[in-house]
VOBA-1610 file (N, C-alpha, C; in pm, whole numbers, padded with zeros to 5 digits, always signed):
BEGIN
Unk-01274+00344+07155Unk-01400+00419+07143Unk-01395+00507+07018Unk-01512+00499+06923Unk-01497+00601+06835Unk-01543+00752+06867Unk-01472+00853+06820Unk-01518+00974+06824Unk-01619+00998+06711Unk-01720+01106+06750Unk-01824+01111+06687Unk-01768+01173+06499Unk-01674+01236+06543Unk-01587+01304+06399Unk-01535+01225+06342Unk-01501+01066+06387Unk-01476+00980+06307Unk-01587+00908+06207Unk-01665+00873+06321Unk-01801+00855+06249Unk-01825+00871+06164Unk-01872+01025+06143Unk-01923+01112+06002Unk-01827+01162+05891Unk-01642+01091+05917Unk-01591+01105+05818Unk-01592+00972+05752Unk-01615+00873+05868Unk-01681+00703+05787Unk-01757+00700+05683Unk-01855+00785+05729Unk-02019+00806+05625Unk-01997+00861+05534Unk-01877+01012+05525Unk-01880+01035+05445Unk-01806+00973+05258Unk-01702+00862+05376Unk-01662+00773+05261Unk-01737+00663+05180Unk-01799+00647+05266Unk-01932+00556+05180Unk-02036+00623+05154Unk-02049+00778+05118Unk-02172+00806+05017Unk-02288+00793+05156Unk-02277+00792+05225Unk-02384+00775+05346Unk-02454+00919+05393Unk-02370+01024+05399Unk-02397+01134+05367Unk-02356+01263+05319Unk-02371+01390+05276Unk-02318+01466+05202Unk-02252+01552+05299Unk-02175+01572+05213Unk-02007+01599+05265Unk-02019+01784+05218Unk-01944+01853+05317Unk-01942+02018+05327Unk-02036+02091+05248Unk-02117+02207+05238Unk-02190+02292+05162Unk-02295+02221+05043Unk-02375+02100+05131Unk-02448+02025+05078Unk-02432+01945+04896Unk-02257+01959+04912Unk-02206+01870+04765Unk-02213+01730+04818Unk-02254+01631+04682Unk-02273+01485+04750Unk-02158+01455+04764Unk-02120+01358+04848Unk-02002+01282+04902Unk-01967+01181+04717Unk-01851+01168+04762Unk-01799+01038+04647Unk-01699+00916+04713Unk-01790+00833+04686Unk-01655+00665+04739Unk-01560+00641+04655Unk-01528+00570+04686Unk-01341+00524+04671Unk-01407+00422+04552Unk-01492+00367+04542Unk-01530+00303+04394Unk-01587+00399+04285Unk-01677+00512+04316Unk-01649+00637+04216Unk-01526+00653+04177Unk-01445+00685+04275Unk-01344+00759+04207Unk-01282+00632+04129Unk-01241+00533+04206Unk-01222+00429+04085Unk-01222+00390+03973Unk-01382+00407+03940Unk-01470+00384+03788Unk-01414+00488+03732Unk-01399+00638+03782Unk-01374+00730+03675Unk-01539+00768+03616Unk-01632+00743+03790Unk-01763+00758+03724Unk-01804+00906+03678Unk-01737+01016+03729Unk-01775+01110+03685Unk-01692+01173+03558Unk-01610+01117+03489Unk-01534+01198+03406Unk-01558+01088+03270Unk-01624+00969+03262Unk-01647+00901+03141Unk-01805+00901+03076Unk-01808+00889+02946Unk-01933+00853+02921Unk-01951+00815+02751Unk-02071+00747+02723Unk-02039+00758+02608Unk-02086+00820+02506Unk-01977+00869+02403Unk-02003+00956+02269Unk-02127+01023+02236Unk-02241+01096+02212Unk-02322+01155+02109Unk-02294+01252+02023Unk-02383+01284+01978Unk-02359+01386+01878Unk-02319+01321+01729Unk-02211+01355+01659Unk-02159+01294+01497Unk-02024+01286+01483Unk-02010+01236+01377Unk-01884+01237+01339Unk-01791+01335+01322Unk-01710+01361+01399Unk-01586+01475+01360Unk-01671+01569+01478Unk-01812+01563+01548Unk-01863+01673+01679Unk-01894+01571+01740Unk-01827+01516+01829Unk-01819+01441+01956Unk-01941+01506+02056Unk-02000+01477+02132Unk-02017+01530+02248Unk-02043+01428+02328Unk-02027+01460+02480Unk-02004+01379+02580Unk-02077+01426+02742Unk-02192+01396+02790Unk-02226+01456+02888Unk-02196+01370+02981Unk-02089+01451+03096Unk-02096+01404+03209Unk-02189+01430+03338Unk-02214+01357+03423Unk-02297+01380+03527Unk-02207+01368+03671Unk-02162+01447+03796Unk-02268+01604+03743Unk-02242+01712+03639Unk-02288+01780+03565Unk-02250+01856+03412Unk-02111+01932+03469Unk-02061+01908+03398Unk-01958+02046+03369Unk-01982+02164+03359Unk-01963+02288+03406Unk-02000+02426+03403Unk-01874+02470+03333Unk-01748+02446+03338Unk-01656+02519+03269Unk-01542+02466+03284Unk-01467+02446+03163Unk-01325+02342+03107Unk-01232+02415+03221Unk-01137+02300+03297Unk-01066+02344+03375Unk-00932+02309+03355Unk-00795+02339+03330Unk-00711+02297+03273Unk-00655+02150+03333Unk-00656+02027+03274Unk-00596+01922+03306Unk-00711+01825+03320Unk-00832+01845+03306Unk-00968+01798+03304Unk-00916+01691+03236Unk-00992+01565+03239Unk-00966+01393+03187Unk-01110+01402+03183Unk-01147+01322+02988Unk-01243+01290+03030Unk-01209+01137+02937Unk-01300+01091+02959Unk-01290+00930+02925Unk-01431+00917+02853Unk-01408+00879+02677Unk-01506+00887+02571Unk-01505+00735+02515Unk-01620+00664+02546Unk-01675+00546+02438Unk-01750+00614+02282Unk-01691+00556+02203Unk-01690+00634+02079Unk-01796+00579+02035Unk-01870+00470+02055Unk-02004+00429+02038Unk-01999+00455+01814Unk-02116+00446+01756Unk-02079+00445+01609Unk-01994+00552+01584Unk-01974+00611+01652Unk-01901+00766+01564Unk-01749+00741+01504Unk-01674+00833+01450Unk-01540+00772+01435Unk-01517+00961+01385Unk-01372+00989+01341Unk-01351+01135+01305Unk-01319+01093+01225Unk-01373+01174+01098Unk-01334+01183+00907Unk-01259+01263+00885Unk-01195+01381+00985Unk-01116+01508+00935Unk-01017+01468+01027Unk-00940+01614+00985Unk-00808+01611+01071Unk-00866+01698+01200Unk-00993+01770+01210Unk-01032+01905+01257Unk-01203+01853+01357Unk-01153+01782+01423Unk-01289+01677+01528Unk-01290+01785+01630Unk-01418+01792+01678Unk-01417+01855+01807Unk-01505+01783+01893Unk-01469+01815+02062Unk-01521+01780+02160Unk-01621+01858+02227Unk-01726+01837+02256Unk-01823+01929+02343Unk-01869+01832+02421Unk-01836+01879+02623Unk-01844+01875+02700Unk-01999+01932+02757Unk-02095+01890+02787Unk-02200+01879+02816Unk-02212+01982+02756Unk-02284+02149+02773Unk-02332+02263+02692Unk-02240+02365+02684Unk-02114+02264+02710Unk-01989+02406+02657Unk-01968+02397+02535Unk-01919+02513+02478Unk-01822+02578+02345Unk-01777+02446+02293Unk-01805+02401+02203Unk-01717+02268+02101Unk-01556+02324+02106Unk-01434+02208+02137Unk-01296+02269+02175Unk-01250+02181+02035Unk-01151+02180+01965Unk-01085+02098+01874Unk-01012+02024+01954Unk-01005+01869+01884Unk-00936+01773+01948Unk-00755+01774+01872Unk-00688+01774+01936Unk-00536+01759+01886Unk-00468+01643+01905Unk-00343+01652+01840Unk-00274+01586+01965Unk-00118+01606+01987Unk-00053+01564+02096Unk+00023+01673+02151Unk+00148+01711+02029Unk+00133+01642+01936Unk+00265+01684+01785Unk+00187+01752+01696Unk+00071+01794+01707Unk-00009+01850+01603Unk-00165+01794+01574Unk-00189+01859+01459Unk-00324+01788+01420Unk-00360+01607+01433Unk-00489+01549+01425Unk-00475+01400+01416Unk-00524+01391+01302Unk-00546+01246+01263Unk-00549+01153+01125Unk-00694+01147+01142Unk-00755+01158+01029Unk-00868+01054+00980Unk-00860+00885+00999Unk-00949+00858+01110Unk-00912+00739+01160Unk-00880+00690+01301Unk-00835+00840+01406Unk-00771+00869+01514Unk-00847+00826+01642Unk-00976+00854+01559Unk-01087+00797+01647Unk-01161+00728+01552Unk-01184+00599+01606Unk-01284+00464+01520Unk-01356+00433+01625Unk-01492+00363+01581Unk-01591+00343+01632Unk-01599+00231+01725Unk-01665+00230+01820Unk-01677+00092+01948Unk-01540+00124+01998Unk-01448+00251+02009Unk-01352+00242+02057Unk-01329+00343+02232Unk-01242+00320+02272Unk-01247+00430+02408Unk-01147+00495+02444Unk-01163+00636+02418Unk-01050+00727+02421Unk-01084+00804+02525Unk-00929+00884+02589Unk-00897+00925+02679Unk-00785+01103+02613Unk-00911+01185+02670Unk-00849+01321+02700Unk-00825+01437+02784Unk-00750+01518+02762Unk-00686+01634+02863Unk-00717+01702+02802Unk-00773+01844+02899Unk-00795+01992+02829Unk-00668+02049+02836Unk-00643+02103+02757Unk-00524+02212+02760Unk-00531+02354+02761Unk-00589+02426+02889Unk-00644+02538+02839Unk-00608+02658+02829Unk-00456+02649+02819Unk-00371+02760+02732Unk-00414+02784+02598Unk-00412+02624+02527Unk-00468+02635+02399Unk-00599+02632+02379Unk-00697+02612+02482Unk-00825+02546+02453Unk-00830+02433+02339Unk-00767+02341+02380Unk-00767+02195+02289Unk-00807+02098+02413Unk-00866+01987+02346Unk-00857+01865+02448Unk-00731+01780+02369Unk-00633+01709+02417Unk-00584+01638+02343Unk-00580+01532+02399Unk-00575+01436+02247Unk-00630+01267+02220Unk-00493+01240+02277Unk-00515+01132+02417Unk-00391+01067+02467Unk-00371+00938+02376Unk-00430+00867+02380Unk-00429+00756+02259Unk-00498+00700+02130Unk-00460+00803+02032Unk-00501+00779+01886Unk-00485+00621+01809Unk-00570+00588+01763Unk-00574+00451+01696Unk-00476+00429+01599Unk-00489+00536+01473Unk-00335+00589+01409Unk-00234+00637+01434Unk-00236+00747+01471Unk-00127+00842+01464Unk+00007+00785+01582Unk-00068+00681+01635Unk+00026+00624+01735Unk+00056+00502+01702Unk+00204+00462+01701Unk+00238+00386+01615Unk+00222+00218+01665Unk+00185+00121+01604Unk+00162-00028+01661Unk+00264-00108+01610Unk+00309-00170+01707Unk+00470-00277+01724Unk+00429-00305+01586Unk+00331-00415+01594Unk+00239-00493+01471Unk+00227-00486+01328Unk+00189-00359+01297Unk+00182-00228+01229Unk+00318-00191+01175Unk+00348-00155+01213Unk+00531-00131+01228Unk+00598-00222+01130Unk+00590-00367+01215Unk+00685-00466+01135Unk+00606-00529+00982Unk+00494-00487+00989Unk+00402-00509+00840Unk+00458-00410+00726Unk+00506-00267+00766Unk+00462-00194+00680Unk+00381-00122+00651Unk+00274-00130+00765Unk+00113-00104+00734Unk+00140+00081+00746Unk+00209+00162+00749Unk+00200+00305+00732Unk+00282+00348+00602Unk+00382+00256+00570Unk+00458+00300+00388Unk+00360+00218+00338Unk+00313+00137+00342Unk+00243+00044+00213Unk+00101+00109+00126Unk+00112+00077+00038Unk-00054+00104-00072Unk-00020-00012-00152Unk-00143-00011-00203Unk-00171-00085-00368Unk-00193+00032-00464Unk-00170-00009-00557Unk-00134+00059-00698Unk-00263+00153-00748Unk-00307+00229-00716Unk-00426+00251-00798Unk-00474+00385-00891Unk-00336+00370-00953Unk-00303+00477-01079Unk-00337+00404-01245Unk-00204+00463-01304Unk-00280+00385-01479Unk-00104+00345-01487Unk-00111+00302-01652Unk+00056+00257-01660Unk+00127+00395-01669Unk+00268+00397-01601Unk+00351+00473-01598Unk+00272+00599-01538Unk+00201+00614-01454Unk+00183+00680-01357Unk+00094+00632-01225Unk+00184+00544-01143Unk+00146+00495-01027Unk+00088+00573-00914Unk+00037+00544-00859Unk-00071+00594-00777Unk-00141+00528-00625Unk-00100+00618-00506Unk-00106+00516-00383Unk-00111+00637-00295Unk-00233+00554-00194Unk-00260+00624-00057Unk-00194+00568+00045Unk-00139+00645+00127Unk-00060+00603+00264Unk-00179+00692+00404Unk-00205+00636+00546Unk-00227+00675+00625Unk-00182+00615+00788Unk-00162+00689+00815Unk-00141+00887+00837Unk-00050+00946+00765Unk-00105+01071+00649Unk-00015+01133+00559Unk-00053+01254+00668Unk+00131+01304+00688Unk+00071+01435+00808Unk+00193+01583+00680Unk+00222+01471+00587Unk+00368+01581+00546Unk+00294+01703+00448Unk+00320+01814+00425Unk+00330+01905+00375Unk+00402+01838+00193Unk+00517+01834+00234Unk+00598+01816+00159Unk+00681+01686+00196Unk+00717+01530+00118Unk+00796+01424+00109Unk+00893+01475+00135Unk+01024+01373+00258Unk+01104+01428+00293Unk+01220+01321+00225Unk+01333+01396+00240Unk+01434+01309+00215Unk+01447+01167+00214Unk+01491+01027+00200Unk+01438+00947+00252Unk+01328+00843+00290Unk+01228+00940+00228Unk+01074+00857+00299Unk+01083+00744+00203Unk+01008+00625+00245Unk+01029+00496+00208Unk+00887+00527+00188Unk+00863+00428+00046Unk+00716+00366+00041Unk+00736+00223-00039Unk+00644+00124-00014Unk+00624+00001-00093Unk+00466+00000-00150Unk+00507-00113-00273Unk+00350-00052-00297Unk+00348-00186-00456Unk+00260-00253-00408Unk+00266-00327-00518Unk+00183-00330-00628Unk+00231-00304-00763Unk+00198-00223-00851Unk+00122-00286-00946Unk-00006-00234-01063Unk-00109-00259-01102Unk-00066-00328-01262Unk+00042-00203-01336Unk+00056-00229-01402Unk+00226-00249-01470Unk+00261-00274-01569Unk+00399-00293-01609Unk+00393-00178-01662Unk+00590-00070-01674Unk+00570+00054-01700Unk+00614-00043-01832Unk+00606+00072-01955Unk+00622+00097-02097Unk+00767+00257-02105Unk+00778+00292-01998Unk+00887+00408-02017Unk+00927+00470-01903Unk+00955+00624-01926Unk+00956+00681-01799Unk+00804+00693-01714Unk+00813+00699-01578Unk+00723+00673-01502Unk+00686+00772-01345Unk+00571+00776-01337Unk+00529+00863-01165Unk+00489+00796-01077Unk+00516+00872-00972Unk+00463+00817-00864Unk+00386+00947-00769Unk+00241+00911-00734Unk+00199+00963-00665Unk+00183+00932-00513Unk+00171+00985-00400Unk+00167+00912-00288Unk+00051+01054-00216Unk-00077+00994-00212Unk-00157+01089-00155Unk-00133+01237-00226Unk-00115+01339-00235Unk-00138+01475-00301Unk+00030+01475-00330Unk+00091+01366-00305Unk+00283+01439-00419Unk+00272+01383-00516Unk+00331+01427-00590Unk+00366+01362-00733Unk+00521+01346-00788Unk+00588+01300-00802Unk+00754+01287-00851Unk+00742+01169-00941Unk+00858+01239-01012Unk+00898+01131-01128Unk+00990+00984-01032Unk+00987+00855-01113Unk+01067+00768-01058Unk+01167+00700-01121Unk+01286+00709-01086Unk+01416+00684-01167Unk+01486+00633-01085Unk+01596+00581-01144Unk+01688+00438-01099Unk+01776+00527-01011Unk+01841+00446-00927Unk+01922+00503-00837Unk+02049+00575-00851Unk+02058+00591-00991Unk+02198+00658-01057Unk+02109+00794-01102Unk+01939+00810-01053Unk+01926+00931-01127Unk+01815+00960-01272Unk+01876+00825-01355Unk+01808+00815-01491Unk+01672+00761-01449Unk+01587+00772-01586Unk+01468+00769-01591Unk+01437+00634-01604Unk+01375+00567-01583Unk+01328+00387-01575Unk+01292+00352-01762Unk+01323+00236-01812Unk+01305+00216-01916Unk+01219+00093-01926Unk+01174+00050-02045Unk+01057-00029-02014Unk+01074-00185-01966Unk+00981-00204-01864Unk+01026-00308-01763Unk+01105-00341-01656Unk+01138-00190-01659Unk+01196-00209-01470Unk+01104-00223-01362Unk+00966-00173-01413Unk+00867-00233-01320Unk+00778-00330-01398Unk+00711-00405-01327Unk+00634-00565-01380Unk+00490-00564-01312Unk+00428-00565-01375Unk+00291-00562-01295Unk+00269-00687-01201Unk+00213-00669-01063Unk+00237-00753-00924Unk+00341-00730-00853Unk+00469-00646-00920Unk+00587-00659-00824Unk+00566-00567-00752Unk+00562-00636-00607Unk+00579-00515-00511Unk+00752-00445-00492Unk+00689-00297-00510Unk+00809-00189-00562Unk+00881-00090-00394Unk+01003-00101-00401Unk+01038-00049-00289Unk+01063+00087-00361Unk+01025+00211-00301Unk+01078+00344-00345Unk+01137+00401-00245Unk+01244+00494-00268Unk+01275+00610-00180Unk+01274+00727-00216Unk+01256+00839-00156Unk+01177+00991-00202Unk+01380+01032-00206Unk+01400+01074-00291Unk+01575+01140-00346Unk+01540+01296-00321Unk+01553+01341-00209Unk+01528+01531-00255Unk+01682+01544-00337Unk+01766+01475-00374Unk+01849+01530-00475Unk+01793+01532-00612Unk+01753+01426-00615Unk+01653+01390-00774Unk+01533+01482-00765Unk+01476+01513-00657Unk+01369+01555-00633Unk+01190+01426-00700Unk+01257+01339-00660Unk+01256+01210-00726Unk+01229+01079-00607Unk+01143+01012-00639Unk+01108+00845-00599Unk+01225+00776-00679Unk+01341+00692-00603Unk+01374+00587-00637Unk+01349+00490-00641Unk+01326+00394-00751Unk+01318+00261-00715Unk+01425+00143-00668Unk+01477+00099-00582Unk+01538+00052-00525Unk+01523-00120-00607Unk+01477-00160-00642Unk+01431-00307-00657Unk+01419-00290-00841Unk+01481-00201-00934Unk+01373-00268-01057Unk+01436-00391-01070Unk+01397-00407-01207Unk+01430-00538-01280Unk+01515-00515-01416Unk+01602-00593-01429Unk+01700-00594-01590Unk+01602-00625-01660Unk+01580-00553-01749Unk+01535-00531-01883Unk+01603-00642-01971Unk+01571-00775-01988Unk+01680-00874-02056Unk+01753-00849-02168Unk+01908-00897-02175Unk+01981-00903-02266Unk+01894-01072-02395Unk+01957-01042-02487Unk+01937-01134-02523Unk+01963-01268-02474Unk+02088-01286-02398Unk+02151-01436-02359Unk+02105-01437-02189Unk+01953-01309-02153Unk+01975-01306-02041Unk+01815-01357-02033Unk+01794-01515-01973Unk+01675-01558-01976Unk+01683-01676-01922Unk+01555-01710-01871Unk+01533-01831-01763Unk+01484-01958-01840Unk+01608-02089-01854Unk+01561-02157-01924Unk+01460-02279-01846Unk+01380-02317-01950Unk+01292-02454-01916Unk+01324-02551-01987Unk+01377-02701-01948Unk+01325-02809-01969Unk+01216-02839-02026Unk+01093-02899-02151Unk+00968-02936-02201Unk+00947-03036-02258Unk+00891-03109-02206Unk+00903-03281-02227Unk+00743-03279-02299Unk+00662-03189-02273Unk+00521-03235-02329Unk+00511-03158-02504Unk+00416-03143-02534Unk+00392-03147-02706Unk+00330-02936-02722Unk+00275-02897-02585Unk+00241-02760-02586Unk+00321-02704-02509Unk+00336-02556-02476Unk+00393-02495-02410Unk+00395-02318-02445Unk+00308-02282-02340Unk+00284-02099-02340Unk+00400-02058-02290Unk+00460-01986-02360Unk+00588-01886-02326Unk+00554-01790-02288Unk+00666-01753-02198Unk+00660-01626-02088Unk+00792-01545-02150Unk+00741-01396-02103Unk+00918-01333-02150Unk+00989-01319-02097Unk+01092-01336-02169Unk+01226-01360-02083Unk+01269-01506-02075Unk+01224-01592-02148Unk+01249-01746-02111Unk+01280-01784-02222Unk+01356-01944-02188Unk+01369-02008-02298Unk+01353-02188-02295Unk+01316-02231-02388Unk+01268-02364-02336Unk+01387-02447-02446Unk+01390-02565-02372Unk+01516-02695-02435Unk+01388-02806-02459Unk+01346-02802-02613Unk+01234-02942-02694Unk+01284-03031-02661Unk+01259-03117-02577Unk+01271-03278-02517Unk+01222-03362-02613Unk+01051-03337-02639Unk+00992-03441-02680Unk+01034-03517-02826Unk+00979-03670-02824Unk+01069-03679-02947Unk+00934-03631-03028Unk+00831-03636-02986Unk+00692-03551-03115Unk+00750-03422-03121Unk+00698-03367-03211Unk+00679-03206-03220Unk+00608-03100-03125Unk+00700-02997-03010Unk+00589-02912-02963Unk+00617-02789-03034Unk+00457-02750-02992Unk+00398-02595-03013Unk+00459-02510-02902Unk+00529-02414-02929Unk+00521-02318-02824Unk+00441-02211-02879Unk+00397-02102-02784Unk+00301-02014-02830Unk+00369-01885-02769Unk+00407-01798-02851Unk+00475-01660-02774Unk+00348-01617-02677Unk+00381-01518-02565Unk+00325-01429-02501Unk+00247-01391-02563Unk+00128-01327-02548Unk+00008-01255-02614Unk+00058-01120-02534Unk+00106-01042-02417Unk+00188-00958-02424Unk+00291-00943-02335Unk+00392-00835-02411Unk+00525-00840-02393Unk+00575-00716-02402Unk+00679-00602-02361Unk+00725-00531-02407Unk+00809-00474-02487Unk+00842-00370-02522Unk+00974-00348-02590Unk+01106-00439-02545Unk+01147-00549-02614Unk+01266-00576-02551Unk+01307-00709-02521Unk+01124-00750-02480Unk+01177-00907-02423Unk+01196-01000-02546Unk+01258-01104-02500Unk+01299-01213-02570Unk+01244-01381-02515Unk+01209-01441-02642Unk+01121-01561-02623Unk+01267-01657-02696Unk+01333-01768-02645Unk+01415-01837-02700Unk+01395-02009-02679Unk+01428-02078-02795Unk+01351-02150-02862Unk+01502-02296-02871Unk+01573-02362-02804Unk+01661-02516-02868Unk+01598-02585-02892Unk+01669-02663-02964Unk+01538-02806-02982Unk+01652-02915-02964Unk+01593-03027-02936Unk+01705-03145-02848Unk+01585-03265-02934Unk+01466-03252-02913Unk+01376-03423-02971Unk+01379-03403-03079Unk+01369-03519-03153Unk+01352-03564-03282Unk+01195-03518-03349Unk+01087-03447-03272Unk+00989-03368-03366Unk+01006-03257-03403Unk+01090-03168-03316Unk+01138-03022-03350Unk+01011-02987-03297Unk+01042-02857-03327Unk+00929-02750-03250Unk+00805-02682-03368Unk+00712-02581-03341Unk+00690-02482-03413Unk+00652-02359-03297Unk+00671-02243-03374Unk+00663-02140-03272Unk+00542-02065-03340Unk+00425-02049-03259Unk+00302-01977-03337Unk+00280-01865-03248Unk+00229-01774-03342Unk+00238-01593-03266Unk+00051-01562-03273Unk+00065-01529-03124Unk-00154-01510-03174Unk-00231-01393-03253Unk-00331-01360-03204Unk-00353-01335-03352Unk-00319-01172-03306Unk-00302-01092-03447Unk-00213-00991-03445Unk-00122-00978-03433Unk-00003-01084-03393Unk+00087-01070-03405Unk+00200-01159-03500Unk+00312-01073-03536Unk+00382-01143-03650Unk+00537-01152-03622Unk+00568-01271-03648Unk+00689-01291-03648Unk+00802-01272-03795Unk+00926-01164-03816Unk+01002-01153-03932Unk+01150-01232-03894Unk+01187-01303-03983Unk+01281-01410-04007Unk+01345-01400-04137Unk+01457-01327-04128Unk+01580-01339-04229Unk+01457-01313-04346Unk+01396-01191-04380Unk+01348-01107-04454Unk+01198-01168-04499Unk+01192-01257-04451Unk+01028-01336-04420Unk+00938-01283-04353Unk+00829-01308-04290Unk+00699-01295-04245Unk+00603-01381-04181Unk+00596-01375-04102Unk+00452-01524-04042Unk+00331-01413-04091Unk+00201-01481-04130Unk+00093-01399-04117Unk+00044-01357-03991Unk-00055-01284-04015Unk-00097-01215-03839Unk-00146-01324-03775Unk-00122-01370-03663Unk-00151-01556-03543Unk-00080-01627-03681Unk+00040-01621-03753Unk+00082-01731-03829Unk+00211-01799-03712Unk+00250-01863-03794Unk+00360-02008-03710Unk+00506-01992-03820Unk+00550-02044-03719Unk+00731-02072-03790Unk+00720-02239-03723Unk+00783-02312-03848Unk+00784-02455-03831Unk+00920-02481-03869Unk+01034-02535-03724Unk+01169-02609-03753Unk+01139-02728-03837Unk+01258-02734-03918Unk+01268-02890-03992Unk+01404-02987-03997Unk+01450-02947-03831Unk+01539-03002-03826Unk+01543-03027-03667Unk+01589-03113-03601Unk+01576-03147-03411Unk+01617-03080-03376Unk+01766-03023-03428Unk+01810-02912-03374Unk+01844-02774-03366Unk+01710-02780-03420Unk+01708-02637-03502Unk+01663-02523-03359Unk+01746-02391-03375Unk+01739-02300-03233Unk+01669-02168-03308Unk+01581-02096-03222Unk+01611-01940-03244Unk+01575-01879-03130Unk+01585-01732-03147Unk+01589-01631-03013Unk+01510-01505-03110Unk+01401-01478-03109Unk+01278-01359-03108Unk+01318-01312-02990Unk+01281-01116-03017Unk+01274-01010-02948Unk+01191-00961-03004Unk+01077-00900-02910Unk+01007-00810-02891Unk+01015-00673-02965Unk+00963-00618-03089Unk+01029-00510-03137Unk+00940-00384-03124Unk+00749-00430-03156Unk+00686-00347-03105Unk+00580-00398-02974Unk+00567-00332-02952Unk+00475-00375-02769Unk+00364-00498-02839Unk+00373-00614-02767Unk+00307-00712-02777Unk+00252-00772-02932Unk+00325-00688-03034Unk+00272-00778-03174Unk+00359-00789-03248Unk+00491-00743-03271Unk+00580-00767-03334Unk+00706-00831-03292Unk+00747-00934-03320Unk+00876-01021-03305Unk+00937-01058-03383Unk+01080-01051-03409Unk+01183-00996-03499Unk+01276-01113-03457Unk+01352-01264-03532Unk+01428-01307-03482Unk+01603-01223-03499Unk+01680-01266-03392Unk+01786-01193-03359Unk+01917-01311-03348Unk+01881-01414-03366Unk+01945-01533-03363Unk+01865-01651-03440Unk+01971-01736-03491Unk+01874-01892-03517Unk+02037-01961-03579Unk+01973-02140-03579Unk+02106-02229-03615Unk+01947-02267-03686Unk+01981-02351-03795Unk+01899-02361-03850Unk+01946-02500-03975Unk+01840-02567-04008Unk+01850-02668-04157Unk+01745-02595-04222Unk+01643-02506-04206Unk+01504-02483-04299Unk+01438-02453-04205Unk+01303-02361-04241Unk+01179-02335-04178Unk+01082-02366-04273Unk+00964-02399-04247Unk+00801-02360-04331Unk+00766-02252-04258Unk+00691-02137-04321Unk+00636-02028-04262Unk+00466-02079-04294Unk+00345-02008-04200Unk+00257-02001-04205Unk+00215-01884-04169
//
């Protein structure tokens, strides 16, 4: 038999009727949904507001509310929440301030009042909380380059530091090739970047496209670069095989003349202080080496005109040009030789 007190605590679980001092009853699928503590977003960007039903009269410590971010997203570090017609509270989170980004749009976040501090804080930030995914990419050290030469330039987010710490890693693949000593900016730091013994980078330890590993040296007070590149010796260059009659040279290389016709090689149009273009010849046309225009090649107290040519007159005739001023002057430093024609 039911008792009548069972009854009306039945009803009162299904919303059937209102429960003590005429407050409505709530079911076990309310509380479920989280129908009274979610809703979604109004207001703007970086001023959230969120009306729940029934309203809130006053932040109670440990309060959850559950926010569909609908278009909005936060642009500052300094977002606040307003809870139906209460006081706007700043959103945190529990290590400090959040990121630009923390909250993105069509997204659904979940917070706690804290009302020691009067903060709500963001339980799960889109940034500031770190993703497996994310993680194994790189996606928080990485930028692209977007400085000038010899002073590199790159945004990282979430930047939360004051000051670069010992250690900090960044990658960042770079815009342009340096010409000397060189910077690195990373969001508002600035440090010089030098080789891992300390010294200052010389030209071509960085290459434009190479993605650059750095580490922040608080001994250097200094970005290391971990990865440059040798600056080539003369005998230090990547040779090619060339069986056809043309051939654009790169620096740092050197090509072995196959053909039995004559090829053209054509130096780099640019190059830095340093590099070296090297030249055997093995076929029976020999080579000629032509420099474009503005630039000139000097040979055992000779001259090419500006885009003039050096013409072997022998199969096996060799030389080795270096780079003497940035992209127009080339100076040979070697040759075996029977004769040249200059043009």
């Amino acid at each position: 038999m039911i008792e009548p007190s069972d009854f009306l605590k039945w009803l009162n679980v299904f919303g059937v009727v209102s429960g003590g001092g005429g407050g409505g009853a709530v079911t076990a699928l309310q509380v479920q949904r989280s129908a009274f503590n979610a809703a979604n977003a109004t207001g703007a960007d970086d001023a959230f507001v969120v009306n729940l039903t029934p309203a809130v009269t006053a932040l109670t410590n440990g309060l959850l509310v559950t926010m569909v971010s609908g278009t909005l997203t936060n642009l500052t570090t300094t977002p606040t929440l307003q809870i139906n017609a209460l006081t706007p509270v700043n959103i945190v989170l529990w290590s400090g301030q959040v990121v630009a980004g923390d909250i993105q749009a069509h997204s659904t976040y979940l917070f706690i009042y804290n009302l020691a501090a009067n903060v709500f804080e963001l339980i799960n930030p889109s940034i500031s909380l770190a993703d497996t995914f994310a993680t194994q990419a790189n996606t928080y050290n990485y930028s692209l380059d977007a400085g000038a030469v010899n002073a590199y330039s790159g945004t990282i987010n979430p930047f939360i530091f004051a000051n670069i710490t010992d250690g900090f890693p960044i990658y960042m693949r770079v815009a342009h090739t340096n010409t000397g000593a060189a910077t690195l900016t990373i969001n508002t730091h600035t440090a010089p970047i030098v080789n891992v013994d300390g010294t200052a980078l010389i030209p071509g330890n960085i290459v434009i496209n190479q993605v650059c590993f750095f580490i922040y040296n608080a001994n250097y007070s200094a970005w290391t670069l971990m990865n440059p590149l040798p600056v080539a010796a003369d005998n230090i260059v990547q040779w090619h095989p060339i069986a056809g009659t043309t051939q654009a040279a790169a620096v740092n290389s050197g090509y072995v003349i196959q053909n039995a016709a004559q090829t053209t090689v054509t130096l780099p149009a640019t190059a830095i202080l340093g590099s070296v273009v090297s030249i055997r010849g093995l076929g029976a046309g020999g080579w000629v080496l032509v420099a474009n225009t503005g630039q000139t090649i000097h040979v055992d107290g000779q001259s090419t005109t500006s885009g003039g040519s050096l013409t072997s007159t022998g199969a096996n005739d060799t030389i080795d040009v270096t780079c003497v001023v940035a992209n127009t002057t080339w100076t040979c430093n070697g040759l075996v030789t029977s004769g040249f024609t200059y043009a």
